[in-house]
TORMI-351804 format. One record per residue (C-alpha): residue number from 1; y, z, x. Coordinates in steps of 0.05 Angstrom, whole numbers, plus 5000, padded with zeros to 4 digits. Each point is the difference from the previous one (the first is absolute). Layout:
residues N
  seq    py    pz    px
  NUM     Y     Z     X
...
***
This chain:
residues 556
  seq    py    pz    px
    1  5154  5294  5373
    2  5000  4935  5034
    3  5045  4983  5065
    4  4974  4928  5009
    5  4964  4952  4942
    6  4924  4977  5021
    7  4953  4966  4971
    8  4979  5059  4953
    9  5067  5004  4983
   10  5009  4934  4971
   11  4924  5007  4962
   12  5040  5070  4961
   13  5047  4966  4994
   14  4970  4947  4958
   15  4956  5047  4961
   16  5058  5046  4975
   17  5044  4942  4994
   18  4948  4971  4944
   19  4990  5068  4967
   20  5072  5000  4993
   21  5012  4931  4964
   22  4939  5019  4960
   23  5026  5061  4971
   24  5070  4957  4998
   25  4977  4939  4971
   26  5007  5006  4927
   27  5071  5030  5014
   28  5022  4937  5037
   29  4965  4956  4958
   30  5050  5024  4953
   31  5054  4992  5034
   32  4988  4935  5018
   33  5055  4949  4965
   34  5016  4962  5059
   35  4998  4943  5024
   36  4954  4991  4939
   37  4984  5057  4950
   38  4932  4991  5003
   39  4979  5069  5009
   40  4945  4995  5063
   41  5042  5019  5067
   42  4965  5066  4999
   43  4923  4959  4999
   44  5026  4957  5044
   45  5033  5047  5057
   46  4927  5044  4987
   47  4964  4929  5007
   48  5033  4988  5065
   49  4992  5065  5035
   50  4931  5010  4971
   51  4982  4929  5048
   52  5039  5023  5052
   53  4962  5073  5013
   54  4933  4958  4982
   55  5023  4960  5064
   56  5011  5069  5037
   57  4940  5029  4980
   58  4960  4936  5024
   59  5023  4998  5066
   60  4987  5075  5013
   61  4924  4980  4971
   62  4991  4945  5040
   63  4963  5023  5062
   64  4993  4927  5026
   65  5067  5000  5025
   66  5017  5030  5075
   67  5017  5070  5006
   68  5076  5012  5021
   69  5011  5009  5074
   70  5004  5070  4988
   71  4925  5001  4984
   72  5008  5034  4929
   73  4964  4967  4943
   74  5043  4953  4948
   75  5052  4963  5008
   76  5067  5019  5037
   77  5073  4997  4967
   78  5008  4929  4999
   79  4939  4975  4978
   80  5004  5055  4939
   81  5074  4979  4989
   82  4984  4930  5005
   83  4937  5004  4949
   84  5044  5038  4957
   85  5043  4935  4994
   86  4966  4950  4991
   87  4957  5033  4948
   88  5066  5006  4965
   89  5017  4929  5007
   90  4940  4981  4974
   91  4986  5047  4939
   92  5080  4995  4984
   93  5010  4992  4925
   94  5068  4982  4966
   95  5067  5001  5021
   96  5007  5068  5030
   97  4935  4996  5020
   98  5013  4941  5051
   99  5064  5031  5024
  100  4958  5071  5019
  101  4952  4965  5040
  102  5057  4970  5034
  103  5024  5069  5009
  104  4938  5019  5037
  105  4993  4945  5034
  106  5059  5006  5030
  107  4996  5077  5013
  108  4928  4983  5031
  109  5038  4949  5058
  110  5036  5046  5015
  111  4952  5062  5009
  112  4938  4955  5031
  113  5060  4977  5059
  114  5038  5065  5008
  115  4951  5050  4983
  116  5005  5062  4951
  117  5059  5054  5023
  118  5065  5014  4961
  119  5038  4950  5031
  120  4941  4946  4987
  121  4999  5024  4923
  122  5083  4986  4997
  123  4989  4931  5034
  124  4945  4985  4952
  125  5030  5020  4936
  126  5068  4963  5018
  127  4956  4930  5025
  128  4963  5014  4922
  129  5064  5000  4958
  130  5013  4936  5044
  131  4930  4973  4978
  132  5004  5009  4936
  133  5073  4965  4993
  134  4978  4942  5026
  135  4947  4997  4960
  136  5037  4984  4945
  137  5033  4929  4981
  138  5060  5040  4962
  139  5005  5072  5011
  140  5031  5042  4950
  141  5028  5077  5014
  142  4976  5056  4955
  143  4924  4988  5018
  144  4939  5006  5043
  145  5053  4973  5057
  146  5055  5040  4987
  147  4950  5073  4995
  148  4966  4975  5072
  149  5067  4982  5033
  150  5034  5064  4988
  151  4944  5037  5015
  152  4987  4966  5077
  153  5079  5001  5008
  154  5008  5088  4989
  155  4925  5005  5039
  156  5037  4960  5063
  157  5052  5046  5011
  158  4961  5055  4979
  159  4991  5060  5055
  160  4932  5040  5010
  161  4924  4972  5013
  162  4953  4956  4954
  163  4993  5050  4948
  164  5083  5001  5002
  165  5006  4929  4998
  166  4943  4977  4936
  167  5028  5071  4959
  168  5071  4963  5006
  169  4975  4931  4987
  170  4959  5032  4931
  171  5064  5036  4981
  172  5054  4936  5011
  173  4954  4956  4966
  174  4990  5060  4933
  175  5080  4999  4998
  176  5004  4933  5007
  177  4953  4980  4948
  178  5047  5045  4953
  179  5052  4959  5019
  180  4967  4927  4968
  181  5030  5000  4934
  182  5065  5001  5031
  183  4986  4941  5044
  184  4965  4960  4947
  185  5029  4979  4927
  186  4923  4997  4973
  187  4976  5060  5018
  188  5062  5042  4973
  189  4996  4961  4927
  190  4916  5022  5003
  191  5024  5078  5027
  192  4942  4993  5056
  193  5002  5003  5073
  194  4973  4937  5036
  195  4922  5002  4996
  196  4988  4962  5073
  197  5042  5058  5031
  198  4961  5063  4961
  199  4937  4976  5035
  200  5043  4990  5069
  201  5018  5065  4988
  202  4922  5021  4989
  203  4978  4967  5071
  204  5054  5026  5037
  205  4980  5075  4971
  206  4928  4979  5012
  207  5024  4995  5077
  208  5034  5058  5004
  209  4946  5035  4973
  210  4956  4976  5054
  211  5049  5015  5057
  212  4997  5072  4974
  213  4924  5001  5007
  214  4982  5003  4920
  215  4934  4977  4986
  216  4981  4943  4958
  217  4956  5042  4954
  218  5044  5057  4990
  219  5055  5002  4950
  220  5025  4934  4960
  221  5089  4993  5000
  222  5012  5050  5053
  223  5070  4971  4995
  224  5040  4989  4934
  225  5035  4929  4995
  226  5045  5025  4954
  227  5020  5079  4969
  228  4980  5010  4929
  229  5077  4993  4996
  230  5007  4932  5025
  231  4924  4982  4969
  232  5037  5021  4930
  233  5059  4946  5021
  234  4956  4936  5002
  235  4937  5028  4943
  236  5020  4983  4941
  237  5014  4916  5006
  238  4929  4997  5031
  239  4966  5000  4942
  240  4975  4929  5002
  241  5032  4946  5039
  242  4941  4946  5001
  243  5028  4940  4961
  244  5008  4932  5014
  245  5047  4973  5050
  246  5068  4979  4960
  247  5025  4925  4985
  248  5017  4967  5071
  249  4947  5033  5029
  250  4936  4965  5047
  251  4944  5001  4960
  252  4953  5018  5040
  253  4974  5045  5068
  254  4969  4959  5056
  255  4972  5036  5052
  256  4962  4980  5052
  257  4969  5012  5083
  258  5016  4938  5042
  259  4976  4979  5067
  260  5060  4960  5041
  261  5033  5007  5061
  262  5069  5022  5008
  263  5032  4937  4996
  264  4981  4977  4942
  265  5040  5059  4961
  266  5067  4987  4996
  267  4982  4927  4967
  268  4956  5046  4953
  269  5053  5048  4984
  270  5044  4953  4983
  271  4949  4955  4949
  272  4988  5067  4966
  273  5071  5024  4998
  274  5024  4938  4959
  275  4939  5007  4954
  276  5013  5082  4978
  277  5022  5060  5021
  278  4972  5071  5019
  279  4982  4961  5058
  280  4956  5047  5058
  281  4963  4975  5055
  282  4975  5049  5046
  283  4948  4994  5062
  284  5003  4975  5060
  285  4957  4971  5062
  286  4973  4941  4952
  287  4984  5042  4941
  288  5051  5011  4944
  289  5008  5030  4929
  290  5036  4959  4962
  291  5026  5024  4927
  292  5052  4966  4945
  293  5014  4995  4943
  294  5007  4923  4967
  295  4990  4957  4936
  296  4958  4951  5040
  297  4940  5038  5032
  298  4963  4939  5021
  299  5061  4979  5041
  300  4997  5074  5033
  301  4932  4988  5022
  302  5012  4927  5016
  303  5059  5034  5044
  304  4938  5044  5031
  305  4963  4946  5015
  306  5057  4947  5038
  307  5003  5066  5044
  308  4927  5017  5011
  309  4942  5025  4970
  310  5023  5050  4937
  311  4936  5048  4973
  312  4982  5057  4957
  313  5055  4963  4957
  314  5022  5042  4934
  315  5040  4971  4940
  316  5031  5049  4951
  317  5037  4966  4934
  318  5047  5073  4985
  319  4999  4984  4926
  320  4932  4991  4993
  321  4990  5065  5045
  322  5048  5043  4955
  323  4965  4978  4941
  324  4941  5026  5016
  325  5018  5065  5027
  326  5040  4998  4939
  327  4931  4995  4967
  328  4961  5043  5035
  329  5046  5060  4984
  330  5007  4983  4929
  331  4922  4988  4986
  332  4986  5043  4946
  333  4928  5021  4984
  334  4945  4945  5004
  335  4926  4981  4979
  336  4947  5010  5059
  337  4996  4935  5034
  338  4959  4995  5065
  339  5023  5073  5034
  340  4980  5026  5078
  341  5010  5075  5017
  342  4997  4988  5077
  343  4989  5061  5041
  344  5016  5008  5077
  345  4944  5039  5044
  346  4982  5020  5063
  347  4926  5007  5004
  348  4927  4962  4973
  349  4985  5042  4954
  350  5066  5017  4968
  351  5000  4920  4994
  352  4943  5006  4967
  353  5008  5048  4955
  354  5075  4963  4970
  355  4956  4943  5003
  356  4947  5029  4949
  357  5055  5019  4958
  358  5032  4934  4987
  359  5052  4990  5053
  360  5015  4951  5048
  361  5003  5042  5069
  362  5042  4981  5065
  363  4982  5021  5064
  364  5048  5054  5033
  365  4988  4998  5076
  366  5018  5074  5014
  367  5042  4990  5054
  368  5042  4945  4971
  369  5019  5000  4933
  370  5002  4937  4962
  371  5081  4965  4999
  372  5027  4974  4939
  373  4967  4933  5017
  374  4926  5012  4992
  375  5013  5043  4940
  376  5034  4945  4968
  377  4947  4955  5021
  378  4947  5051  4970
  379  5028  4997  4931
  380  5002  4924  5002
  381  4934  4990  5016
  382  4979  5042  4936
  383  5027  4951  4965
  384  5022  5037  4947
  385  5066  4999  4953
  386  4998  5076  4999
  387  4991  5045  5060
  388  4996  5080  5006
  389  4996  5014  5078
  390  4971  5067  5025
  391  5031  5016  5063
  392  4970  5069  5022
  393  5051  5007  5051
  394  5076  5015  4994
  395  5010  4970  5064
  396  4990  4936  4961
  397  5051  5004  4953
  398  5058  4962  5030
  399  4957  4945  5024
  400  4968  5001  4926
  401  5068  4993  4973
  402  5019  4948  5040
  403  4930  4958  4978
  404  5007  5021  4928
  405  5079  4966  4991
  406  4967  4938  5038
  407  4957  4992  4943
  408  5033  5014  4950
  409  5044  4933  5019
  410  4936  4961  4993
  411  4982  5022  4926
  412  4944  5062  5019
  413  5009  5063  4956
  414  4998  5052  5055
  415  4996  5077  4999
  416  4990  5049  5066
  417  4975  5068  4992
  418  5017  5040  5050
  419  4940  5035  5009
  420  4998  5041  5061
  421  4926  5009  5011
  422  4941  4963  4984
  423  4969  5055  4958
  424  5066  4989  4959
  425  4982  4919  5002
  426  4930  5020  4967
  427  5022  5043  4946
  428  5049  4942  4975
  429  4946  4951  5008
  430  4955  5049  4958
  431  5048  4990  4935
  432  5021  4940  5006
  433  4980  4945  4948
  434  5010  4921  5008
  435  5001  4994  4917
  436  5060  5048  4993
  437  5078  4971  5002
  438  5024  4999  5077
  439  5059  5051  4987
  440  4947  5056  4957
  441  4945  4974  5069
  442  5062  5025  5052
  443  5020  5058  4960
  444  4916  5029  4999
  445  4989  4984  5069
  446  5063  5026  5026
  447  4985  5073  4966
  448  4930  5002  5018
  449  5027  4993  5071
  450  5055  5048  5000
  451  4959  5044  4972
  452  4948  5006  5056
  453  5025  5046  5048
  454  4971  4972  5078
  455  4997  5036  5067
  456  4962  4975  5062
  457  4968  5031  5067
  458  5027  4970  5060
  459  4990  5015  5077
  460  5063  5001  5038
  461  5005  4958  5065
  462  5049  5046  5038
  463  5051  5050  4986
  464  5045  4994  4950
  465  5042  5046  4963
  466  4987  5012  4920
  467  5019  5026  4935
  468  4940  5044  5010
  469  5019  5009  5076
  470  4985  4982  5072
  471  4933  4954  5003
  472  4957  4979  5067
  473  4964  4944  5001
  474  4928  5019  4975
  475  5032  5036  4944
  476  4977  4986  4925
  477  5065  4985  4959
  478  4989  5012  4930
  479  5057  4957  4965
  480  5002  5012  4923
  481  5049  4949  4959
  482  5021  4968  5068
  483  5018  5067  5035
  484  4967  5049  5045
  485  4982  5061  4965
  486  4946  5022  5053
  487  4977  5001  5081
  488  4935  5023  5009
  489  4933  4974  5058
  490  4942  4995  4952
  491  5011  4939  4955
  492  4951  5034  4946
  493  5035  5072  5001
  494  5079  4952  4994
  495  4961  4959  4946
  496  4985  5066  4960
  497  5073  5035  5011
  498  5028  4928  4976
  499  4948  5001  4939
  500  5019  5071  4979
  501  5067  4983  5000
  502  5001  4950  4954
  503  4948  5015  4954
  504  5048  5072  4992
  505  5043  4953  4965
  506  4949  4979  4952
  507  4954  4944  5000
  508  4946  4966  4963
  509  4974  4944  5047
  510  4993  5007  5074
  511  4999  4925  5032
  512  4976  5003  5078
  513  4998  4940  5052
  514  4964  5004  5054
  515  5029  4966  5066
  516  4960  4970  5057
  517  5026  5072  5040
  518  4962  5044  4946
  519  4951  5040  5025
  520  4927  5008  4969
  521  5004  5051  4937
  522  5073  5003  4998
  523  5004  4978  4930
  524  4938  5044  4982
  525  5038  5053  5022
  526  5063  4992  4963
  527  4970  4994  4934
  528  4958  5055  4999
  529  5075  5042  5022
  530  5035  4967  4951
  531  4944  5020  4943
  532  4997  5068  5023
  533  5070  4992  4985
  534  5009  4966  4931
  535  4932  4993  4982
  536  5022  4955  4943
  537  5027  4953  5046
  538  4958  4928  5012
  539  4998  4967  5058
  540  4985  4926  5036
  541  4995  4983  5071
  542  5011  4927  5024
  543  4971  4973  5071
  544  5082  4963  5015
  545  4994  4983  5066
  546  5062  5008  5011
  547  5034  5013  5088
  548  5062  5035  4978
  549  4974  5058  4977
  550  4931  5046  4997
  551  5014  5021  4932
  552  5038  4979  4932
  553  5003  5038  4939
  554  5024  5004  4940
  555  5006  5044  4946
  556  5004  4976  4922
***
């Protein structure tokens, strides 16, 4: 458990608070019906954190900078805090998205001039809610606003040390958030909470979590928004909310990053207030986020431009966007017509290898997994109308998720297969056929993968405690379907007792990977056990090349 926030703090922080809004983001992209029912607060409050802990992470790799005064390596509190923000402000997407970065950014002031203690958190949280209000041109109660209010107001006069103070702010906000459809007219007619404050409610439990000392990697939703109680409340009007925005509406979403100074905003406010509404401008020191909603977009930007220098400018018509996720849900079974099964790999030769089977292959550096962006940007430059992607990592699914709905908006046919390990991504490539329908494609790859059964050899870099015990670093872990089964020293005698294992289950095909850790003979060795063993069995070894691990395997 924490008693003061640092740097490393902040970086958890980020991490859990985007596998939270992953796991989340279908949920509150159902509940999204206001302001417009478009059904994307979810992407977007995942799009905007997912920018903000790529800003983290970027300043802890970035050895160019000056070390703190301390001496430690990275960056201190405020430069963490500060990156945090303004990675926010500039990946912010939507609405809610806007308002959340000006969350942070106001929870980052505070923190990078106070520093990180209890009474530092209760300043920050309170100058946030602050943020965020005035942030927006009209604010209305029963949202984001509302959820982050309530929950800095109860963690001010809350007794006790940091951990105290962000397990009260994650508990006001839950109760608070249960308290929108009485606040607002829209969201009691829909029977759905407000979908800015569910993923408020995610970040704050993402902090708490962090104060506590959870790490990012270890279990997903450590706190419950809601009881399956209160979950049954709000499930059944969120079956589909995504339509288009009702007579009287703005026609259209323009979003966009502007450089200006200060004093050009309140002229710029104003233009854009008398053109729309769900006006949101948030920033500061000459760089802004500016978001509404209007009938003229070119005036919006024109707006952008009296002020200063408006970029990365996006344009959404909300009919036109419902329509074709409208589409893209009803598309019924189709002739073949220019498809790309993309895979995602770590390693030459498993590139190779996907390659030689048909599919377009994107780099995975292994110690940053691609973002939402550079999938998306993948399966655009395959130029192809139908896309099966390969992901061969379940830590990819959220941001896959995120890419996928993206495209789907733009007219791509899209599946993700969750495959969890590359020898998983090979045995769906092995099936599947460009000349069959898309849907009958899916269905053959998506069995041949689930029914490949993986495991992997790893070396553990320090002590850690298992399902299969207490490991040192220098250990072999030998993790079969995602989970340690086995600790052993000798990677060849772990790769047998791993082998055995899963071949007792059965087995016809015995896939193994080689890693640029595997040591000479180590795959000679495990198929002449595993044939002394099921001497039916076959078996292939690949040269993968892969730095995360020694040893994958997998068992058809």
């Amino acid at each position: 458990m924490l008693h003061t926030l640092d740097a490393p703090a902040v970086r958890t922080w980020c991490q859990l608070a985007l596998r939270a809004l992953g796991q989340a983001r279908e949920e509150i992209d159902a509940l999204n019906v206001y302001p417009v029912p478009d059904g994307d607060t979810g992407t977007n409050l995942y799009l905007t954190v997912e920018s903000a802990a790529a800003a983290v992470e970027s300043r802890f790799a970035d050895r160019s900078e000056p070390a703190p005064a301390a001496g430690a390596e990275g960056p201190d509190l405020g430069e963490a805090a500060r990156a945090m923000a303004k990675g926010a402000l500039i990946g912010a997407c939507g609405n809610s998205g806007v308002i959340l970065a000006q969350w942070l950014r106001g929870t980052a002031e505070t923190l990078a001039t106070r520093g990180g203690g209890a009474d530092d958190l209760r300043a920050a949280l309170l100058r946030a809610a602050e943020a965020a209000y005035q942030a927006v041109a009209d604010p209305v109660e029963g949202t984001l606003l509302t959820v982050a209010a309530t929950a800095a107001e109860e963690a001010a006069a809350a007794d006790g040390g940091l951990a105290q103070v962000a397990d009260t702010a994650y508990r006001a906000a839950r109760r608070a958030l249960l308290r929108t459809p009485d606040q607002l007219a829209v969201l009691a007619e829909a029977g759905v909470v407000d979908a800015g404050g569910r993923g408020l409610v995610a970040v704050l439990g993402a902090l708490a979590d962090a104060v506590a000392g959870h790490h990012p990697m270890g279990p997903v939703a450590l706190r419950e928004t809601m009881s399956d109680a209160e979950r049954d409340r709000f499930a059944q009007s969120c079956e589909d909310h995504v339509r288009p925005p009702g007579p009287g509406h703005p026609a259209f979403e323009v979003i966009y990053l502007l450089d200006a100074p200060d004093h050009a905003l309140p002229a710029l406010r104003e233009r854009l207030a008398g053109l729309g509404d769900s006006l949101v401008v948030g920033g500061g020191d000459g760089l802004w986020n500016v978001h509404v909603h209007v009938d003229d977009a070119g005036a919006a930007v024109e707006a952008g431009v009296e002020a200063g220098r408006p970029y990365q400018i996006r344009i959404t018509h909300f009919a036109e966007a419902a329509a074709r996720a409208g589409s893209a849900r009803a598309a019924g079974p189709s002739e073949p017509r220019g498809r790309t099964v993309l895979s995602v790999v770590s390693g030459a030769g498993l590139a190779e290898l996907c390659e030689q089977a048909g599919a377009a292959v994107l780099h995975a550096d292994p110690d940053r997994p691609p973002a939402s962006a550079e999938l998306a940007a993948a399966v655009r430059r395959a130029g192809s109308r139908e896309v099966v992607v390969l992901l061969n990592d379940p830590e990819l699914r959220a941001a896959a998720g995120a890419a996928a709905d993206q495209l789907r908006e733009e007219g791509v046919r899209i599946a993700v297969l969750p495959t969890r390990s590359p020898v998983q991504g090979l045995a769906a490539l092995a099936v599947h056929e460009a000349s069959r329908r898309f849907d009958e494609d899916v269905v053959a790859m998506t069995s041949a993968a689930g029914a490949t059964r993986y495991a992997e050899l790893a070396v553990a870099e320090g002590e850690s405690w298992t399902m299969a015990g207490v490991c040192q670093a220098g250990d072999v872990l030998g993790l079969i379907d995602g989970d340690v089964a086995l600790i052993g020293r000798d990677l060849g005698a772990t790769g047998e007792a791993v082998l055995a294992r899963m071949l007792a289950a059965g087995g016809e095909l015995v896939t193994l990977i080689l890693g640029e850790g595997a040591p000479e003979g180590l795959a000679e060795q495990l198929v002449a056990h595993a044939r002394r063993q099921r001497p039916e069995v076959d078996a292939v070894v690949f040269e993968g090349g892969q730095e995360s691990a020694p040893l994958l395997i997998g068992v058809e």
